[in-house]
C-alpha distance (Angstrom), angle and dihedral (degrees) to the residues before:
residue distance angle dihedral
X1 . . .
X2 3.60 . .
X3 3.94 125.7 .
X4 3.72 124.0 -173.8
X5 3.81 113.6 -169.8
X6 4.02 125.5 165.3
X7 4.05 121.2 -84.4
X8 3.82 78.9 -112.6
X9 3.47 95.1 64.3
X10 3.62 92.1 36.2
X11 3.89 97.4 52.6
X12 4.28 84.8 51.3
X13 3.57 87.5 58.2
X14 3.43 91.5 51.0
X15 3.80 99.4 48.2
X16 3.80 94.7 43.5
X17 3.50 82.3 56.4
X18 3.49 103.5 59.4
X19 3.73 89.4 43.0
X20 4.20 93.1 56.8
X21 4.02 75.9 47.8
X22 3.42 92.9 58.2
X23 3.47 103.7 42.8
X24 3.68 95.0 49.2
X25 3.61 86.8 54.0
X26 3.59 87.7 51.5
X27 3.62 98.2 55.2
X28 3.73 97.6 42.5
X29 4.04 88.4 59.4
X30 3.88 84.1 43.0
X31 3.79 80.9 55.2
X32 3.54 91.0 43.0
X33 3.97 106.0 53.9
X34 3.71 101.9 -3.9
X35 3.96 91.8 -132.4
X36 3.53 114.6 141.0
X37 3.83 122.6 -169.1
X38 3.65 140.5 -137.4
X39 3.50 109.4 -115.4
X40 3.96 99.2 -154.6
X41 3.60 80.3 51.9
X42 3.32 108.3 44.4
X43 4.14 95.9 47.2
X44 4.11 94.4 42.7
X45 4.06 74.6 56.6
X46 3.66 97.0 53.3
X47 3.90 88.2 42.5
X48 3.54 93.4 55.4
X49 3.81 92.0 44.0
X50 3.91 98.3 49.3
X51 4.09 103.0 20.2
X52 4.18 92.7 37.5
């Protein structure tokens, strides 16, 4: 079967994608170590780290 859908549509897929990706990856290292971070914290970290 062939489907044809818009690049719209297609790019959504895409992104929603990578976001269930993420979040499953999230949980499993939630599994994993059952650290959660502050995420204030943890992003004014990475700014200092990459932006000085």
């Amino acid at each position: 079967d062939l489907v044809i859908m818009s690049i719209e549509t297609y790019e959504s897929m895409v992104e929603n994608a990578a976001i269930d990706t993420a979040i499953s990856e999230a949980e499993s290292e939630f599994e994993r170590d059952g650290q959660l971070y502050d995420a204030q914290k943890a992003l004014a970290s990475l700014r200092r780290k990459h932006f000085g």
